[in-house]
C-alpha positions as CSV (number, residue, x, y, z in Angstrom):
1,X,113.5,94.4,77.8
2,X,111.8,95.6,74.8
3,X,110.5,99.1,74.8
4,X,107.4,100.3,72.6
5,X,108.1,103.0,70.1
6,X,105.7,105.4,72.1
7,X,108.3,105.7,74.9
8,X,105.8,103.6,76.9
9,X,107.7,101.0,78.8
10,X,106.9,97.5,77.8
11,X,104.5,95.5,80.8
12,X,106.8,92.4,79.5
13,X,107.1,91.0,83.6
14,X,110.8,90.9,84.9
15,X,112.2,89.2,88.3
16,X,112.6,92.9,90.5
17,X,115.1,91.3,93.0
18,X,114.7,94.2,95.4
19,X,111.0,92.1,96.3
20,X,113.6,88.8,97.5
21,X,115.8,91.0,99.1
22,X,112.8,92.7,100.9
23,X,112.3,88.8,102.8
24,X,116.1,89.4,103.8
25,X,115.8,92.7,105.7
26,X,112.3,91.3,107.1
27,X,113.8,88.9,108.6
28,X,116.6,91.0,110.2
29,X,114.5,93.8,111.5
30,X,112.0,90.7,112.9
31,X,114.9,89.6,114.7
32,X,116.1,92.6,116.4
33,X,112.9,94.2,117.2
34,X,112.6,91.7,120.4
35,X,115.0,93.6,121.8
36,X,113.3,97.0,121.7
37,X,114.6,98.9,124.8
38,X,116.8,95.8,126.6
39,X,120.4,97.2,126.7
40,X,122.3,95.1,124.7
41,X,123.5,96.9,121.4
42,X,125.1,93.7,120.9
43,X,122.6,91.1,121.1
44,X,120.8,93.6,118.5
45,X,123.7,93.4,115.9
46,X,124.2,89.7,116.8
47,X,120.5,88.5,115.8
48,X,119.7,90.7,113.0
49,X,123.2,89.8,111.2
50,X,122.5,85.7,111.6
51,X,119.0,86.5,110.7
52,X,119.9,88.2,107.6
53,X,122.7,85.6,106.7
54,X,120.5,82.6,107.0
55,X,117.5,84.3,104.9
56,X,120.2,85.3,102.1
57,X,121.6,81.4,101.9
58,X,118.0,80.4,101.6
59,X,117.1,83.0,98.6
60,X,117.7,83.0,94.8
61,X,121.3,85.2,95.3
62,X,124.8,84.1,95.6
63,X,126.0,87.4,97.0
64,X,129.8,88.7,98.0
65,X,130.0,91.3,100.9
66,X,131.4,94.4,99.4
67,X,129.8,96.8,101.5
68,X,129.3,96.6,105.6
69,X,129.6,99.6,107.4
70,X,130.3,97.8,110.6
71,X,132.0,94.4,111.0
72,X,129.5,91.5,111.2
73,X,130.4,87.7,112.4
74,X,127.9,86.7,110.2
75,X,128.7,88.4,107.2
76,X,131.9,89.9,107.2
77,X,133.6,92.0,104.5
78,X,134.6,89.3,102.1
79,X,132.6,86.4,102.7
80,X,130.5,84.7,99.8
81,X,127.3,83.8,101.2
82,X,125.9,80.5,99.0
83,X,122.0,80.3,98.1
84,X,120.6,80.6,94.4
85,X,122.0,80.8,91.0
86,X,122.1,84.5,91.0
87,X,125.5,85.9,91.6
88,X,125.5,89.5,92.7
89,X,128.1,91.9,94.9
90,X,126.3,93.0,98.4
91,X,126.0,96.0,100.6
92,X,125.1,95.1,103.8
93,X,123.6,96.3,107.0
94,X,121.6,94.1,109.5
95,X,120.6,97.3,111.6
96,X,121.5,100.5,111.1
97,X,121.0,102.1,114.8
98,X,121.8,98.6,116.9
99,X,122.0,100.9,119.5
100,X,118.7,102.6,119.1
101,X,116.9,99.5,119.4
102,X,119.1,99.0,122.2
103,X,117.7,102.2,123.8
104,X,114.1,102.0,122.4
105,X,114.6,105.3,120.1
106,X,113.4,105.7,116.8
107,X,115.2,105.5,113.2
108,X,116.7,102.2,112.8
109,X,116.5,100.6,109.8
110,X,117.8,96.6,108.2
111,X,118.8,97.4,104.9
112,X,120.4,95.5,101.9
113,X,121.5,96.6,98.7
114,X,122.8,94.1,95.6
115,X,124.2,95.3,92.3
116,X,125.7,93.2,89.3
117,X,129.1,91.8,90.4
118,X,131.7,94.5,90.5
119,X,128.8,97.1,90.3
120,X,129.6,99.1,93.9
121,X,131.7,102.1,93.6
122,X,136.2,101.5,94.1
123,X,136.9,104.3,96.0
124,X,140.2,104.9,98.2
125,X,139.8,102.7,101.6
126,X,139.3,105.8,104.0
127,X,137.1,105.9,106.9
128,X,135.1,108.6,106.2
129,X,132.7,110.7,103.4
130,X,131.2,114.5,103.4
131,X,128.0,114.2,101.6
132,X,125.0,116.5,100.6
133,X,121.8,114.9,99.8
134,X,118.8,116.5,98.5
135,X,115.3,115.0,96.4
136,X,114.5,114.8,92.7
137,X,113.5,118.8,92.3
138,X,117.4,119.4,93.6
139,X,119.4,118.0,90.9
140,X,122.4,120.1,90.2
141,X,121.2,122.4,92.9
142,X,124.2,121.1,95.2
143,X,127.9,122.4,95.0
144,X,130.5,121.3,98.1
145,X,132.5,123.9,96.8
146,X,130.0,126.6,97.9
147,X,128.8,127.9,101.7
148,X,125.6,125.7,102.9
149,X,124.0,129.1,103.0
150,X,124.0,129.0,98.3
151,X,123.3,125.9,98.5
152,X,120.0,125.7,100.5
153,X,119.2,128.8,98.9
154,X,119.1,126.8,95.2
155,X,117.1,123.9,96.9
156,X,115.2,126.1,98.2
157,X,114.5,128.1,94.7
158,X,114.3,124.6,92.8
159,X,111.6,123.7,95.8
160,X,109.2,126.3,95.2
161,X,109.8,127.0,99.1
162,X,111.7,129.6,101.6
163,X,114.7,128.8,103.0
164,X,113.7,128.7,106.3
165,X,110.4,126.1,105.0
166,X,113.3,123.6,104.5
167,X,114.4,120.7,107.4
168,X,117.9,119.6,107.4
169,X,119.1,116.4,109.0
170,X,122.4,116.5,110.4
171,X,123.8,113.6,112.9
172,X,124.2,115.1,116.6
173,X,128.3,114.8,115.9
174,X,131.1,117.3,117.9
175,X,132.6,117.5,114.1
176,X,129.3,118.9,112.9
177,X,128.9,121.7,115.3
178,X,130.0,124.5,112.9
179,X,127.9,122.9,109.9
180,X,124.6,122.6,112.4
181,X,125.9,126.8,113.0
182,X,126.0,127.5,109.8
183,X,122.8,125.8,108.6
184,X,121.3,128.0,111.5
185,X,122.4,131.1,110.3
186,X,121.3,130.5,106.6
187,X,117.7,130.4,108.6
188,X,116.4,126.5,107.5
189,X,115.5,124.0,110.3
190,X,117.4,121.2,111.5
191,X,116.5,117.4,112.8
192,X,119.4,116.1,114.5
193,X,119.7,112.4,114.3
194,X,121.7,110.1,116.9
195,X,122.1,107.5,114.2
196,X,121.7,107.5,110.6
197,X,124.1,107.5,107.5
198,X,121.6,106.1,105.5
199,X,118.4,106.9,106.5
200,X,119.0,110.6,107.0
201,X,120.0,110.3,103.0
202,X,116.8,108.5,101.9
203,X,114.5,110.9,103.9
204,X,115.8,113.3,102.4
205,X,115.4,112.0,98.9
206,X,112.1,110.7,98.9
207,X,108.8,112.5,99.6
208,X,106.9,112.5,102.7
209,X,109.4,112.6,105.4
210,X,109.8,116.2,106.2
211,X,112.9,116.2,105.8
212,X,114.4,118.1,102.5
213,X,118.2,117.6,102.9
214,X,120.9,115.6,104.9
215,X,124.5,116.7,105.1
216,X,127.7,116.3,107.2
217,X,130.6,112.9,107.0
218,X,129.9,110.0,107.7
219,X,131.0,106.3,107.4
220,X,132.8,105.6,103.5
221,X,130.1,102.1,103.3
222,X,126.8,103.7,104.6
223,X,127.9,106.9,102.3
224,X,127.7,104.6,99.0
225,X,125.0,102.0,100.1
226,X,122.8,105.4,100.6
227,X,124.2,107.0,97.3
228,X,122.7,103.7,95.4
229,X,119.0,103.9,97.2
230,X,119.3,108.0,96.1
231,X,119.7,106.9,92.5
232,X,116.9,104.4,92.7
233,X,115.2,107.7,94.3
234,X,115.9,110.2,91.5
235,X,117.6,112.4,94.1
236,X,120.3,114.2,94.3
237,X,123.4,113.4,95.7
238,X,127.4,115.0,96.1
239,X,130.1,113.6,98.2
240,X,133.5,114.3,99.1
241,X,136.7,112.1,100.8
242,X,137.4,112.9,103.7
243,X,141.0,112.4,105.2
244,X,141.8,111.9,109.0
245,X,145.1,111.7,108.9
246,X,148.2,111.8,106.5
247,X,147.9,108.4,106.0
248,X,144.5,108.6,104.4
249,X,145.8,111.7,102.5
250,X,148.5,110.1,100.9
251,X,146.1,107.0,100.0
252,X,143.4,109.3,98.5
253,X,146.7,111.2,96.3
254,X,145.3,113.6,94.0
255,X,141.5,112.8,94.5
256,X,141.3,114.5,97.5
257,X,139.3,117.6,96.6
258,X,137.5,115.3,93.9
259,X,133.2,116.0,94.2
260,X,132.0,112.5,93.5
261,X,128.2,112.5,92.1
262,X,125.8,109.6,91.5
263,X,127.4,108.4,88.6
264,X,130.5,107.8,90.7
265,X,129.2,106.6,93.8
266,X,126.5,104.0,92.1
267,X,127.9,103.3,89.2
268,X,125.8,99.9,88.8
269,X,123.7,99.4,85.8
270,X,121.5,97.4,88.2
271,X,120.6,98.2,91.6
272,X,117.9,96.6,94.1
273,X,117.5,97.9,97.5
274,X,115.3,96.8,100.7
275,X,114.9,98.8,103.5
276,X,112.2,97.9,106.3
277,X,111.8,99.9,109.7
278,X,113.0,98.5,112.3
279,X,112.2,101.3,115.5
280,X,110.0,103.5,113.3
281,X,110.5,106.8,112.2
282,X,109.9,109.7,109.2
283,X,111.0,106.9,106.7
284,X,109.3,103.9,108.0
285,X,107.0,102.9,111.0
286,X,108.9,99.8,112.9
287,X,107.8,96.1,113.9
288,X,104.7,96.6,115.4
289,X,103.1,93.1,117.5
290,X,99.7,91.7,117.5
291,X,97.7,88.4,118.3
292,X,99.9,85.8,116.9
293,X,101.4,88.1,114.2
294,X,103.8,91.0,113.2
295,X,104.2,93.6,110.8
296,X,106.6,95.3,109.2
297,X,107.0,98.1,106.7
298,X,109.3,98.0,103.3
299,X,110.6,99.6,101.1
300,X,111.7,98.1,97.7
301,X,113.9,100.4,95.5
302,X,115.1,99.2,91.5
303,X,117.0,101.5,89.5
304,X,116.5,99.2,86.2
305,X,112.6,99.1,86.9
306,X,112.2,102.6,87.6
307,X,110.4,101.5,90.7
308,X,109.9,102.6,94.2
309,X,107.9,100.1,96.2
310,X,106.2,100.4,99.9
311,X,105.1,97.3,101.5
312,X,103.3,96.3,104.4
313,X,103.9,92.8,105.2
314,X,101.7,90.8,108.2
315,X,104.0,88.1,109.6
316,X,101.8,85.3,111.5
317,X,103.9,84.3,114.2
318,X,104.4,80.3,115.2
């Protein structure tokens, strides 16, 4: 796109793909939002993941699964999934928090992320990532290296706050007992979150949430599908292999004590996220039901168009 010599971007229109894919998670958080509160986990997964599949086949993408942080039927790791002339690599994830719908608690999000093909991050197949995430005023404020206490101290300086102003989300994990202990000590608050790789990442890196960091492991996929809404965020974000076993040692070789930043874990010149609420929560209220309608809340995140969308869509029902 051309750019005017005043640094002023050009208004030349371009297609912002995260706007299609918004349709996608739409559709999967409509279907999975009828089973607010019911039970079945299951039954969640199962309808948001056909849901999504058969709004994808009917959009301008030809997409590859690259990313899925849980196995899917309907769009497993691998599959091509045929509809437009656009051919893309996908992360996806019908429902993050199938069980939270399940149980009528808050936070779960449908989310899908594509990027140009070959454009996700090739890191070594382990099942799990440390990860520090922080907003825009935190940019090399984060070191894995160093106690959490320096760390929130330098978001905290580059925050114009206290320590003890900041919120931290952490999942409610038995392997984050001594991180939720030491974040304690250091004096900043904490949210603990049943579910949430990625939605604990993107409140912390965009305004609004109340929440001003998210750290602890997590699953390798949700890690780098969250690293690439982060970059579309501005924020910043640090992450770390984590071995369970010798296995994955000897798989991740000489990396293992490697920090990987944004440029490693969303490497992708083009990114385009949708994320829309399914439960509700600090990022995004859920499906909400009227008279012959629905609506649901969006966001649209594009790292080439600098953009950060929210959208409130009305869905009349037939």
């Amino acid at each position: 796109m051309e750019q005017q010599r005043s640094g002023i971007p050009s208004v030349t229109p371009a297609v912002d793909l995260s706007l299609e894919l918004v349709h996608v998670t739409e559709a999967a958080a409509l279907a999975s939002a009828g089973f607010l509160g019911k039970g079945d986990s299951e039954a969640v997964s199962d309808a948001a993941g056909k849901a999504m599949r058969q709004a994808l086949e009917r959009s301008s993408v030809t997409g590859a699964v690259v990313l899925s942080p849980r196995q899917q039927p309907h769009l497993p790791l691998g599959a091509v999934i045929p509809g437009g002339p656009r051919v893309v690599d996908l992360g996806v994830y019908p429902v993050e928090g199938a069980s939270q719908v399940a149980r009528g608690h808050i936070n779960a999000v449908s989310l899908l992320a594509a990027v140009e093909v070959g454009g996700f991050a090739s890191l070594p197949a382990v099942a799990q990532m440390e990860k520090f995430v922080a907003g825009p005023r935190s940019r090399g404020a984060i070191d894995l290296d160093d106690p959490v206490a320096d760390n929130l101290r330098r978001i905290a300086f580059a925050n114009d706050v206290r320590v003890q102003d900041l919120t931290v989300a952490i999942l409610e994990r038995p392997r984050h007992q001594e991180l939720i202990a030491d974040v304690s000590a250091a004096g900043a608050r904490i949210r603990t979150l049943e579910e949430g790789d990625f939605a604990s990442a993107v409140m912390a890196a965009i305004g609004g949430t109340g929440i001003d960091a998210a750290i602890g492991s997590g699953d390798l996929h949700a890690t780098l599908l969250a690293a690439c809404a982060v970059r579309c965020l501005g924020g910043e974000f640090v992450a770390r292999l984590m071995p369970r076993n010798e296995e994955e040692r000897n798989l991740i070789g000489d990396e293992v004590s490697r920090v990987y930043g944004l440029a490693d874990l969303a490497p992708a010149a083009d990114v385009s996220i949708a994320i829309t609420g399914v439960t509700g929560g600090p990022l995004l209220p859920g499906v909400t039901y009227g008279s012959g309608f629905a609506e649901t809340w969006s966001l649209a995140l594009s790292a080439r168009q600098g953009t950060v969308r929210r959208l409130t869509t009305r869905h009349h029902l037939v």
